[in-house]
TORDOGU-709036 format. One record per residue (C-alpha): residue number from 1; x, y, z. Coordinates in Angstrom, 1 decimal, decimal comma. Layout:
BEGIN
num:NUM xx:X yy:Y zz:Z
...
***
This chain:
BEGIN
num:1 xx:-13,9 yy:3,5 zz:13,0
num:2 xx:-11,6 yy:2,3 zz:9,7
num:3 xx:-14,0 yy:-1,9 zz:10,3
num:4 xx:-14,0 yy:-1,9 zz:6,7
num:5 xx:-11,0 yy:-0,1 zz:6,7
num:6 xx:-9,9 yy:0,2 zz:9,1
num:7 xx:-6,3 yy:1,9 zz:10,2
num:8 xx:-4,4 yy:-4,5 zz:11,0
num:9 xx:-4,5 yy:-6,7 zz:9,5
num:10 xx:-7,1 yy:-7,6 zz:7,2
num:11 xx:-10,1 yy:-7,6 zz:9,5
num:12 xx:-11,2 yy:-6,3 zz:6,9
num:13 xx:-10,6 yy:-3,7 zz:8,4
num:14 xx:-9,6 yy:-0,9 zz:8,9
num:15 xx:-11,2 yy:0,5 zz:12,0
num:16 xx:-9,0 yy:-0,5 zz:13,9
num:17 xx:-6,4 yy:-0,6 zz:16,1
num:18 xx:-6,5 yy:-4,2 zz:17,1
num:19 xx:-4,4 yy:-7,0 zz:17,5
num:20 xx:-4,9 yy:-10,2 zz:16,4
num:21 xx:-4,0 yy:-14,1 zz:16,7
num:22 xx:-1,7 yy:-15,7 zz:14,1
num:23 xx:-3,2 yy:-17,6 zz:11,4
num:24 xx:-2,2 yy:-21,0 zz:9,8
num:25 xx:-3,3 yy:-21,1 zz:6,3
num:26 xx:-4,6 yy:-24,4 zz:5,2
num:27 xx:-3,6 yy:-25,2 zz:1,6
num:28 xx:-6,1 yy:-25,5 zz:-1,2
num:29 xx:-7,2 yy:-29,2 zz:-2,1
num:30 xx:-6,1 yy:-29,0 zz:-5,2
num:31 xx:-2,2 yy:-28,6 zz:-4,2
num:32 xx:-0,8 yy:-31,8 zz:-2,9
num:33 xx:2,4 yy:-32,3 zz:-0,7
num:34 xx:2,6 yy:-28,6 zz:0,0
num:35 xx:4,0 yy:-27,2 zz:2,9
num:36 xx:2,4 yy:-23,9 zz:4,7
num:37 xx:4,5 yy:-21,1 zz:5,6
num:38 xx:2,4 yy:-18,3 zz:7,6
num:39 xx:3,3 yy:-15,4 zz:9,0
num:40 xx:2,0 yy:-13,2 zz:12,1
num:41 xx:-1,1 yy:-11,4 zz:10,5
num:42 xx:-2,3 yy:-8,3 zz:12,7
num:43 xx:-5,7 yy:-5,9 zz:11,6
num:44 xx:-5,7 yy:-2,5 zz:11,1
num:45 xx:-7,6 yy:0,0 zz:13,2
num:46 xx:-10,7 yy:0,3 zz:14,6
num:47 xx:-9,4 yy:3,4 zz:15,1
num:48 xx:-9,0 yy:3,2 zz:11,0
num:49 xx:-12,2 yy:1,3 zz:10,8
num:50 xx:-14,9 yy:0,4 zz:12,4
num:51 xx:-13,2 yy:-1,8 zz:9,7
num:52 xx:-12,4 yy:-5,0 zz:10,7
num:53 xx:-13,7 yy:-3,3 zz:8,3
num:54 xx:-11,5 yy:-3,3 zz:10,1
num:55 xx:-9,7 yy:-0,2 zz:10,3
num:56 xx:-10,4 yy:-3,6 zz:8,8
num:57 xx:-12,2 yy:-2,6 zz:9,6
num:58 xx:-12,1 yy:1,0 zz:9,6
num:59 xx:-10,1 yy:-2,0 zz:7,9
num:60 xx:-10,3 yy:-3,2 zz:9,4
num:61 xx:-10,5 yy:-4,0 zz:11,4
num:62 xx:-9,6 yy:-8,5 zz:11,5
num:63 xx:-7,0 yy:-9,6 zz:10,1
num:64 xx:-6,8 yy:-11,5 zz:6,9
num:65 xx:-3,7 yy:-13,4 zz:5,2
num:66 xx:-3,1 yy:-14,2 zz:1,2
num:67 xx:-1,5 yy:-16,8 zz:-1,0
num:68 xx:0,6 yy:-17,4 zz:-3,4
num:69 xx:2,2 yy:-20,4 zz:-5,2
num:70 xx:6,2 yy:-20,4 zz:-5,8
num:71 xx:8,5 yy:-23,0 zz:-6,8
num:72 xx:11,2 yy:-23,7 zz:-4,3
num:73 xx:14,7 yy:-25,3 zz:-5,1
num:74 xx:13,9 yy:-28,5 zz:-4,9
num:75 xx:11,3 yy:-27,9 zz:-7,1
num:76 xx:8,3 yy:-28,5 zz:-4,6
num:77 xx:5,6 yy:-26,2 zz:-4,4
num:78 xx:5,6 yy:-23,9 zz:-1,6
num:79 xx:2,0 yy:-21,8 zz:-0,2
num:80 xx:3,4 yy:-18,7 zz:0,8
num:81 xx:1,1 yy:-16,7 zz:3,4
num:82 xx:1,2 yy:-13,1 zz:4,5
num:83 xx:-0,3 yy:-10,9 zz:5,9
num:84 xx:-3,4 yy:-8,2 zz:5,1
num:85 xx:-3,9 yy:-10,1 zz:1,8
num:86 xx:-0,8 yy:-8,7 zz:0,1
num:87 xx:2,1 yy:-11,2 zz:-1,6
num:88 xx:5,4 yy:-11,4 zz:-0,1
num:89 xx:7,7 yy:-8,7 zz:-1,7
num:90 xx:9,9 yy:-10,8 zz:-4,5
num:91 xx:14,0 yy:-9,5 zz:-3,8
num:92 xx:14,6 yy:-6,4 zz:-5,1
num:93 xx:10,9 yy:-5,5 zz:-6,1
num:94 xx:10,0 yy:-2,2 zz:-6,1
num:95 xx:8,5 yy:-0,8 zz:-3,4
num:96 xx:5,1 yy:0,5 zz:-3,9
num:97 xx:2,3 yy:2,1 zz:-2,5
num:98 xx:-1,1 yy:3,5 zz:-4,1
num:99 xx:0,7 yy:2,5 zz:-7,3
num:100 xx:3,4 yy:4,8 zz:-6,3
num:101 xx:7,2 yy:4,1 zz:-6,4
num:102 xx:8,9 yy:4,8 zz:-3,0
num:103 xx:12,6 yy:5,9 zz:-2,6
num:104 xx:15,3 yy:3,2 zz:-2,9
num:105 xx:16,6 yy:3,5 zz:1,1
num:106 xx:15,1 yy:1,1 zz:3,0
num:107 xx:14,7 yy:3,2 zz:5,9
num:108 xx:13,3 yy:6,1 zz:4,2
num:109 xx:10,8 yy:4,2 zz:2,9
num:110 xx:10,0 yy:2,3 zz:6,2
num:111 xx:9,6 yy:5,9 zz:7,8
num:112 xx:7,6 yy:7,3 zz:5,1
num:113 xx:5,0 yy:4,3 zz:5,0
num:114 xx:5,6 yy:4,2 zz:9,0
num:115 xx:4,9 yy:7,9 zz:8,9
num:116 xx:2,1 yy:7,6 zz:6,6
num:117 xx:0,4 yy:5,0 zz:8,6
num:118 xx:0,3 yy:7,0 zz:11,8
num:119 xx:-0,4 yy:10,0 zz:10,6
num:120 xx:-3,4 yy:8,7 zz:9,1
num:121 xx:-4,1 yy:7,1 zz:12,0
num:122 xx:-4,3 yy:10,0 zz:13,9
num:123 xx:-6,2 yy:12,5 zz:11,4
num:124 xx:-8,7 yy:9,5 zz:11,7
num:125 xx:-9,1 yy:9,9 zz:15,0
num:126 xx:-9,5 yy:13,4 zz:15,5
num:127 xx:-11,3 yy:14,1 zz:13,0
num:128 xx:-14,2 yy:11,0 zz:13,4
num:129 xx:-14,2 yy:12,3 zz:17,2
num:130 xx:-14,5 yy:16,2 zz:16,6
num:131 xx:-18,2 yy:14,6 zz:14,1
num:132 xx:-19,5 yy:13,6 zz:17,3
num:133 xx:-18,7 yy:17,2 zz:19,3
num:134 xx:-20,5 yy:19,2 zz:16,4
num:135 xx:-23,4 yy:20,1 zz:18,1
num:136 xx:-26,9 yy:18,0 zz:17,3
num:137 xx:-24,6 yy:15,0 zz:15,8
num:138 xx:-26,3 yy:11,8 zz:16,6
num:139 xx:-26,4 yy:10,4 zz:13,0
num:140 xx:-24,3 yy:7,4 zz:13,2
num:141 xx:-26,0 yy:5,8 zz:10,4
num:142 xx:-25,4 yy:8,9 zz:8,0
num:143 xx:-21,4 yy:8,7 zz:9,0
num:144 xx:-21,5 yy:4,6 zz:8,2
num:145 xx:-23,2 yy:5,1 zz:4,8
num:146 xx:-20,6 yy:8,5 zz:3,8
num:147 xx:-17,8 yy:6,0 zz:5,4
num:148 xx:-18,4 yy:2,7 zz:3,3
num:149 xx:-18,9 yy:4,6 zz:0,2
num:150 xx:-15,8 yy:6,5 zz:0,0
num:151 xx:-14,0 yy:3,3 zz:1,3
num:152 xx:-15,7 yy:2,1 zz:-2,2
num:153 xx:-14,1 yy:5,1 zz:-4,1
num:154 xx:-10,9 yy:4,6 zz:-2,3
num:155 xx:-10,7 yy:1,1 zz:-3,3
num:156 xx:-12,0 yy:1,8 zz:-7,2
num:157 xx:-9,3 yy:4,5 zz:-7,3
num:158 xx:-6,4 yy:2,2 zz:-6,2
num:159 xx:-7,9 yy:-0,8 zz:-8,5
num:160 xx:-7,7 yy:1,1 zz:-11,8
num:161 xx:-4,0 yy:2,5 zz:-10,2
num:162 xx:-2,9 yy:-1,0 zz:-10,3
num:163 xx:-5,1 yy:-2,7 zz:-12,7
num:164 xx:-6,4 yy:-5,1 zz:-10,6
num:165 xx:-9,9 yy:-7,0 zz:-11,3
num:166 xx:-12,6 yy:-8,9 zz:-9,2
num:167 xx:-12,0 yy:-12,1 zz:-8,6
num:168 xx:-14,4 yy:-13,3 zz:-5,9
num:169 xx:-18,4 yy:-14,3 zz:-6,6
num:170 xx:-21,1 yy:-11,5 zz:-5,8
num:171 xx:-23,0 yy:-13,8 zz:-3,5
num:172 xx:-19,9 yy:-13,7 zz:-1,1
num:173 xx:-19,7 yy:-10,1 zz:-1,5
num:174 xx:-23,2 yy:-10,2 zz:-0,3
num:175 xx:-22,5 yy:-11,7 zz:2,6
num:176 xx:-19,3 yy:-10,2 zz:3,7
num:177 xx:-21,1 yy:-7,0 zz:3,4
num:178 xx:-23,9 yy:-8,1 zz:5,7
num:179 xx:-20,8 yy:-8,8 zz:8,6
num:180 xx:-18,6 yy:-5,0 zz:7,8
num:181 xx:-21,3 yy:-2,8 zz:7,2
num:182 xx:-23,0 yy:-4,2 zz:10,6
num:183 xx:-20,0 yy:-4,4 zz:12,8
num:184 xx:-19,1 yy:-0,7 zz:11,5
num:185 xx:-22,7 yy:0,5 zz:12,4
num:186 xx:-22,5 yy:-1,2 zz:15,7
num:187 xx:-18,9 yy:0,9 zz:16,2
num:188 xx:-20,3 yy:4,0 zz:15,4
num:189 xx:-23,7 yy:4,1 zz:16,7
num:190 xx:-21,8 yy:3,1 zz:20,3
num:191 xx:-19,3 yy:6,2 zz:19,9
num:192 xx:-22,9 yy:8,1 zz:21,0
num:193 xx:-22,2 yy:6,2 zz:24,3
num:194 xx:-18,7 yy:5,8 zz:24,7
num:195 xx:-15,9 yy:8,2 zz:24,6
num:196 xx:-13,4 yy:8,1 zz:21,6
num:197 xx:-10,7 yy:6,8 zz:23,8
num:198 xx:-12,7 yy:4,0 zz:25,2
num:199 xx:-14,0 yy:3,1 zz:21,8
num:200 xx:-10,3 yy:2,3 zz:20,7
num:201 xx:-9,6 yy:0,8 zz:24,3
num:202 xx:-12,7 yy:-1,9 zz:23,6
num:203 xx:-11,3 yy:-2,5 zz:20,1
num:204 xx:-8,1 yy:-3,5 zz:21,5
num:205 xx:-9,6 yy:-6,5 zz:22,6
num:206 xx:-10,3 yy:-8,0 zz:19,0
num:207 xx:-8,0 yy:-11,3 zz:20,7
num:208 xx:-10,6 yy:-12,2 zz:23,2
num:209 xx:-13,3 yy:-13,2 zz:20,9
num:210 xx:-10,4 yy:-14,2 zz:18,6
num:211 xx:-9,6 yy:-16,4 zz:21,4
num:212 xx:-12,6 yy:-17,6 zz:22,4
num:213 xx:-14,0 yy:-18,3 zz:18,2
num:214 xx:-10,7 yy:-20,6 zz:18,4
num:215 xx:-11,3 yy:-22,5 zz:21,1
num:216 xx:-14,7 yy:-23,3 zz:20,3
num:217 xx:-14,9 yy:-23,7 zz:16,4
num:218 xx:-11,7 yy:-24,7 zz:16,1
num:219 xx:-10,4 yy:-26,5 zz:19,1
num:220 xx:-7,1 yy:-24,2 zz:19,3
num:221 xx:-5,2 yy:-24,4 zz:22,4
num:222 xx:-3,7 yy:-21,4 zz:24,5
num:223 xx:-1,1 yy:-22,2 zz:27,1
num:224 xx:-1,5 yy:-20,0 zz:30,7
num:225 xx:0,5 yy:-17,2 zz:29,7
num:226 xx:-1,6 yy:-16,4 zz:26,8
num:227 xx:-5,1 yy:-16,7 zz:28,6
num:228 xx:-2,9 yy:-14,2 zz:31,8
num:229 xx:-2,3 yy:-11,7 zz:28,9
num:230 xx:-5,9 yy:-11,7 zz:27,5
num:231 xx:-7,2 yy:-11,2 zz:31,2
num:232 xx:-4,8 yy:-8,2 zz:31,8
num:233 xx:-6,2 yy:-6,5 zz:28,8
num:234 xx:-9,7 yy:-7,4 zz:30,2
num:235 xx:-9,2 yy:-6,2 zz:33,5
num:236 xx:-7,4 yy:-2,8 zz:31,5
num:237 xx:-10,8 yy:-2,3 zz:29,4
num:238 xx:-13,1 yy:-2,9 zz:32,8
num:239 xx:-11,0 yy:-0,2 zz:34,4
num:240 xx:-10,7 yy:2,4 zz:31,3
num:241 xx:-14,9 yy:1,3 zz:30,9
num:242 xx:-15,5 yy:2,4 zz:35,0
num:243 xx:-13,4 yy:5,5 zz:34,4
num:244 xx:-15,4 yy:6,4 zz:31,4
num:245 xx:-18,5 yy:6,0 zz:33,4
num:246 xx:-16,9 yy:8,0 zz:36,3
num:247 xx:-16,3 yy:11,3 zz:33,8
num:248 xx:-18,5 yy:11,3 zz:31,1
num:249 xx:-21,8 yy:12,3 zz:31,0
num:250 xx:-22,9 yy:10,4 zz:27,7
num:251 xx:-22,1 yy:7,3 zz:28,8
num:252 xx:-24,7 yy:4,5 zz:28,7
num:253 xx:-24,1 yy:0,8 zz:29,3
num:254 xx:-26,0 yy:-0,3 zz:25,4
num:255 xx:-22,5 yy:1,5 zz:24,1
num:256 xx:-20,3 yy:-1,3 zz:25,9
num:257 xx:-22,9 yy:-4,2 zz:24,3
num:258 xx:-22,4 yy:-2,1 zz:21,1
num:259 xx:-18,8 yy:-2,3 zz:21,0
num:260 xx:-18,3 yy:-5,5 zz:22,3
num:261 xx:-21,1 yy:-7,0 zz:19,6
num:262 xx:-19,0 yy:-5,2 zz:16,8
num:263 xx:-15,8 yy:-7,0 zz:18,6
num:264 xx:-17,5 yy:-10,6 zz:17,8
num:265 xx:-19,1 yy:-9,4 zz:14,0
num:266 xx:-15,6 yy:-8,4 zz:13,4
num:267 xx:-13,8 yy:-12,1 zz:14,6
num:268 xx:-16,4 yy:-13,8 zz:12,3
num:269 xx:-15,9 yy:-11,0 zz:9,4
num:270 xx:-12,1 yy:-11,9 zz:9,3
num:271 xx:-12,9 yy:-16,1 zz:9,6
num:272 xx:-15,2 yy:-15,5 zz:6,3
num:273 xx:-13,1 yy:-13,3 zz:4,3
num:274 xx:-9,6 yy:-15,3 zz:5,2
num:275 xx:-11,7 yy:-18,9 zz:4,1
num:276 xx:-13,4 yy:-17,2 zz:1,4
num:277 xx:-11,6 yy:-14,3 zz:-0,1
num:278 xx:-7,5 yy:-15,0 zz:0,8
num:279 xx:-7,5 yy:-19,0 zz:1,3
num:280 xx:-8,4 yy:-19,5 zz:-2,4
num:281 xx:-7,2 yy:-20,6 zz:-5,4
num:282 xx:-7,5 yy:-17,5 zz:-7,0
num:283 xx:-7,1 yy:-15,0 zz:-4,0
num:284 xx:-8,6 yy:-11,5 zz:-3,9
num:285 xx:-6,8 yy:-7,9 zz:-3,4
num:286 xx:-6,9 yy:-6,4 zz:-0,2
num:287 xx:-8,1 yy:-3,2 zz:-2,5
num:288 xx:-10,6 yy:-5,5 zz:-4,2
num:289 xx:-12,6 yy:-6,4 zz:-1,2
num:290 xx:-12,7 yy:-2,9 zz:0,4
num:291 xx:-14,2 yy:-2,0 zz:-3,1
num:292 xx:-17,2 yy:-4,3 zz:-3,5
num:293 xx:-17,9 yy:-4,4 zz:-0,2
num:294 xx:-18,0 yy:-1,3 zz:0,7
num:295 xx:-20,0 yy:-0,3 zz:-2,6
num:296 xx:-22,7 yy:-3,3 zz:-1,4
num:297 xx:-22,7 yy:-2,4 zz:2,2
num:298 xx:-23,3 yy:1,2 zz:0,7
num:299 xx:-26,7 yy:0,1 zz:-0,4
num:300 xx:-27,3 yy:-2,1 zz:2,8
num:301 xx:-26,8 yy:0,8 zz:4,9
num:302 xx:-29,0 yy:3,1 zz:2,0
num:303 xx:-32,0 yy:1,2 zz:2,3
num:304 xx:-33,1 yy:1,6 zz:5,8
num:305 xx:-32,0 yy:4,9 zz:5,9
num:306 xx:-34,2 yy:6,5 zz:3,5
num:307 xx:-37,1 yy:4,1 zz:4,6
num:308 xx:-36,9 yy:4,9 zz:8,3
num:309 xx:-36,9 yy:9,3 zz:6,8
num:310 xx:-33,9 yy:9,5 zz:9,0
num:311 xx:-32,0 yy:11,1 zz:5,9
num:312 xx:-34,4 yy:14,1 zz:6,1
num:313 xx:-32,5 yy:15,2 zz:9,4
num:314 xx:-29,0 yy:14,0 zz:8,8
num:315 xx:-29,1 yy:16,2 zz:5,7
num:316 xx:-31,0 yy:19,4 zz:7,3
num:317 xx:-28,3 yy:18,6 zz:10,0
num:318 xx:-25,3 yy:18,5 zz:7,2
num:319 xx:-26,3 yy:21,3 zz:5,6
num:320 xx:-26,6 yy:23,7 zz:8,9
num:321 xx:-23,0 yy:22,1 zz:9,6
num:322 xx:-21,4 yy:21,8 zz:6,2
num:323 xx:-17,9 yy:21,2 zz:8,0
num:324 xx:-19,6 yy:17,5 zz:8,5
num:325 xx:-19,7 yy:15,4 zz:5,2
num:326 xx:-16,2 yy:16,7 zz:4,4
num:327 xx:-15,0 yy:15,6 zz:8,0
num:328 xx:-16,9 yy:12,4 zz:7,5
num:329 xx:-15,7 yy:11,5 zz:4,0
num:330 xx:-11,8 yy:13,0 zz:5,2
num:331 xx:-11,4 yy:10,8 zz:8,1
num:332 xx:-12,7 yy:7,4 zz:6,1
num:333 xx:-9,6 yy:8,1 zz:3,1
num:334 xx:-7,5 yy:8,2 zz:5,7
num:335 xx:-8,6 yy:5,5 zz:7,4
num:336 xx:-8,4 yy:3,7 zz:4,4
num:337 xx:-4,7 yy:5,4 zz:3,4
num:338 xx:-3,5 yy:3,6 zz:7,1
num:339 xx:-4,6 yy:0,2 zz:6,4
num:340 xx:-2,9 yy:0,6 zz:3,4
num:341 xx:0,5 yy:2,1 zz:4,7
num:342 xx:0,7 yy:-0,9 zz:7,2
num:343 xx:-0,2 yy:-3,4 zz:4,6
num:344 xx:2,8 yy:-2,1 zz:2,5
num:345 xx:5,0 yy:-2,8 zz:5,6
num:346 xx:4,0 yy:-6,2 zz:6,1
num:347 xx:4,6 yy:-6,8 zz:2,3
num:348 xx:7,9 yy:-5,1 zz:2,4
num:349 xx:9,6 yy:-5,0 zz:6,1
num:350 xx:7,6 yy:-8,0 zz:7,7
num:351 xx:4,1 yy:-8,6 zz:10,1
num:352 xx:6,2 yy:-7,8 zz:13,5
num:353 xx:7,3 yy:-4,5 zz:12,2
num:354 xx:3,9 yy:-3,7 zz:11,1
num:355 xx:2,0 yy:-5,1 zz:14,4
num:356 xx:4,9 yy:-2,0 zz:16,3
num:357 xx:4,1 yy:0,4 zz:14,2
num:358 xx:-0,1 yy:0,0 zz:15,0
num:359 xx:0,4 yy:-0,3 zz:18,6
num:360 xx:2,1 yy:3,0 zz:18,6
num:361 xx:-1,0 yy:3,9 zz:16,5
num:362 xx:-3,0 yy:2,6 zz:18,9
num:363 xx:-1,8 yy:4,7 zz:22,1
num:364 xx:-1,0 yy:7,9 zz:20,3
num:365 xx:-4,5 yy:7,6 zz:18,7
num:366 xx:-5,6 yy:7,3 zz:22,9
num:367 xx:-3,3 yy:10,5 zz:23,6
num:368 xx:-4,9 yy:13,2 zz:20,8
num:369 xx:-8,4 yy:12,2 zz:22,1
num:370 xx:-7,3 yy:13,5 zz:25,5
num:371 xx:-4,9 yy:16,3 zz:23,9
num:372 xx:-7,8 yy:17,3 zz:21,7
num:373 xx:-10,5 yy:16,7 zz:23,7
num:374 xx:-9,7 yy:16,9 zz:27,0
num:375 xx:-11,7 yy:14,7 zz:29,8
num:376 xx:-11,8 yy:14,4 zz:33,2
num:377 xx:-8,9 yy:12,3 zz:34,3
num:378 xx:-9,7 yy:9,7 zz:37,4
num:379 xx:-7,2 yy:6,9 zz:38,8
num:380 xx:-9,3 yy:4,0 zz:36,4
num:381 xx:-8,5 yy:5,7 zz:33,5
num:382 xx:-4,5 yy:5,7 zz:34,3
num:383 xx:-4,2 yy:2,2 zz:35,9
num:384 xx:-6,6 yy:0,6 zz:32,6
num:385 xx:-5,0 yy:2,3 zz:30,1
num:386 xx:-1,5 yy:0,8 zz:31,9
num:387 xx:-2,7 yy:-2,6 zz:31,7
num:388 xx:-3,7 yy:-2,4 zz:28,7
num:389 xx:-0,1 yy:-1,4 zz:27,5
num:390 xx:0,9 yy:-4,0 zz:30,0
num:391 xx:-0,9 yy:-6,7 zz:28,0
num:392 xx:0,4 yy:-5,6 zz:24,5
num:393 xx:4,0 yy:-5,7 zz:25,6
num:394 xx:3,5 yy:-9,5 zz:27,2
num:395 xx:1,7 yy:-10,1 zz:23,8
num:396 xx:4,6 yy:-8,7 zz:21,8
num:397 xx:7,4 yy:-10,7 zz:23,9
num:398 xx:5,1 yy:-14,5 zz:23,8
num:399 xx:4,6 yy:-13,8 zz:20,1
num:400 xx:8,3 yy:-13,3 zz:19,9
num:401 xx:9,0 yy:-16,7 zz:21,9
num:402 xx:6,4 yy:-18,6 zz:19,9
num:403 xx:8,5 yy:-17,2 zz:16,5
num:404 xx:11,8 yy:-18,5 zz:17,8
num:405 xx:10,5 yy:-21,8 zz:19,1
num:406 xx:9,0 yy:-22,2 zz:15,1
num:407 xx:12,4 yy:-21,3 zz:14,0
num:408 xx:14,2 yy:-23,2 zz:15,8
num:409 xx:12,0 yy:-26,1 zz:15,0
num:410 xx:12,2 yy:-25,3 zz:11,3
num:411 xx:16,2 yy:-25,5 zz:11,2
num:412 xx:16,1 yy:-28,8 zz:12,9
num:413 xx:13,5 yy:-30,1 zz:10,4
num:414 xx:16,1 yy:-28,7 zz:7,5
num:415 xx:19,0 yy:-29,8 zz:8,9
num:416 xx:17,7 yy:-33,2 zz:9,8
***
């Protein structure tokens, strides 16, 4: 799935169809007397990414949040944070996306890059799924190295579009690389264990580790109704997981370790790249980081690969199969094209908007795999995948609380 991509928020991310925990920016040192305004940053995709890579991973997966300094009336400085690494839209900008003017109408841009989004969400998904049902397709390693290099020639392409340059060292590009390409690999190489739909059921559960990274580097609190919500979407993935085991044959216990290992690469992907990449004074494009990444994560994956003479049989395999690199290289542009439609309607409509729109990714994405693919349906798989939609609506409604208790709370501070 889109981790590097993925289809967020950005863990890095695209791979995924996650969700994640807001994030409070902390100012640089350099700005004094500032004051922070975040906003509600979500991932995209495992579906669209094994990137935090997401989606980002595949985007994308985690989700990651940029920066940017204005002037407000009163002439104080003001750190403006948003999410997936993208600037607040100034009033009456134009909307843009790959470099591309959108129409003027504000809903028929919101449906094209709401469109956009899912529908590349859900090309992702069939098509990384219908890899794994070619027959003799146990390369994961072959589909990570095909997916982080066209993420690189994704991200290239929509750099020269809008002329944007690196800004961030090579040593941290290094090391970012080490966290997407691994958490990808992990993602993929666990789809030989895992059906599709319980792959984006697991990824769903980015919070938990979110959670848990919080409480324990951090010191965050959660209040009872957010821990009830995490353990509803726990007790959703156990089901989903026993249902999984129930109808398919391929299923093998190292899959869930897989999966839930890329879940914890991918929290600590998204706290490197938000501290190092977004939470700077000079902060990186979202397109930027998918780019160098991907192209070092390219060669991380490279190296093994041909040393191990694993490439002998991926290629004998792609070239008795030829319908396989296209597939490959297909479903990782539109993983990347996902992450960013929804990163576009964070800049231009808002985070909660965005964090709707990959939800319905999310369970559609659940839906074609069964549509497409059809499985064996038991009781486990009905009552987890309820839960789990159980969860996301509680999420959705305490997120909405905790944003009018902050707005409240910020008109008082005005008015005052």
């Amino acid at each position: 799935g889109a981790r590097l991509l993925v289809p967020h928020i950005r863990t890095f991310t695209m791979a995924a169809i996650t969700i994640s925990a807001p994030i409070v920016a902390k100012a640089p040192v350099a700005m004094r007397r500032t004051r922070v305004t975040a906003r509600a940053a979500v991932a995209p995709a495992a579906s669209t990414s094994a990137v935090s890579f997401g989606a980002r991973k595949m985007m994308t997966g985690a989700s990651v949040q940029a920066a940017r300094v204005q002037q407000t009336a009163a002439g104080r400085k003001s750190l403006v944070c948003n999410a997936g690494g993208v600037a607040k839209a100034a009033p009456g900008e134009q909307k843009k996306v790959f470099g591309l003017n959108l129409p003027e109408s504000e809903s028929l841009s919101f449906l094209i890059l709401a469109g956009g989004s899912l529908g590349s969400a859900l090309g992702f998904a069939a098509l990384q799924e219908g890899v794994f049902r070619i027959p003799g397709f146990k390369f994961s390693a072959w589909m990570t190295v095909l997916t982080t290099f066209t993420y690189f020639l994704c991200g290239a392409l929509e750099m020269k579009l809008t002329q944007d340059t690196r800004k961030a060292s090579w040593k941290n590009y290094g090391i970012l690389s080490v966290y997407t390409y691994g958490g990808m690999a992990m993602t993929n190489y666990a789809l030989s264990y895992l059906n599709y739909a319980t792959r984006i059921v697991f990824k769903s559960a980015k919070i938990v580790p979110v959670m848990a990274f919080s409480v324990l580097i951090v010191g965050k609190k959660y209040n009872w109704k957010e821990w009830l919500s995490a353990a509803i979407l726990v007790a959703g993935i156990v089901l989903f997981t026993l249902g999984d085991v129930a109808s398919s044959p391929a299923f093998h216990p190292i899959g869930v370790f897989l999966i839930a290992g890329a879940l914890c690469v991918d929290a600590i992907c998204a706290n490197f790249e938000e501290k190092n990449f977004f939470r700077c004074e000079n902060p990186s494009t979202t397109q930027e980081v998918l780019c160098f990444a991907s192209l070092i994560g390219t060669a991380y994956g490279l190296i093994p690969f041909i040393a191990s003479g694993g490439y002998k049989a991926a290629i004998a395999h792609s070239m008795q199969y030829t319908q396989v690199v296209p597939m490959i290289m297909g479903f990782s542009v539109m993983g990347y094209s996902s992450v960013s439609f929804i990163l576009s309607l964070i800049k231009y409509y808002g985070a909660t908007e965005a964090e709707i729109i990959k939800s319905l990714r999310k369970v559609l994405s659940i839906v074609i795999s069964f549509v497409l693919f059809p499985k064996a349906l038991n009781w486990k798989y009905i009552v987890g995948f309820a839960a789990v939609l159980i969860s996301t609506a509680y999420t959705f409604y305490l997120k909405g609380e905790k944003n009018k208790a902050k707005a409240a709370a910020k008109a008082a501070e005005e008015s005052a």
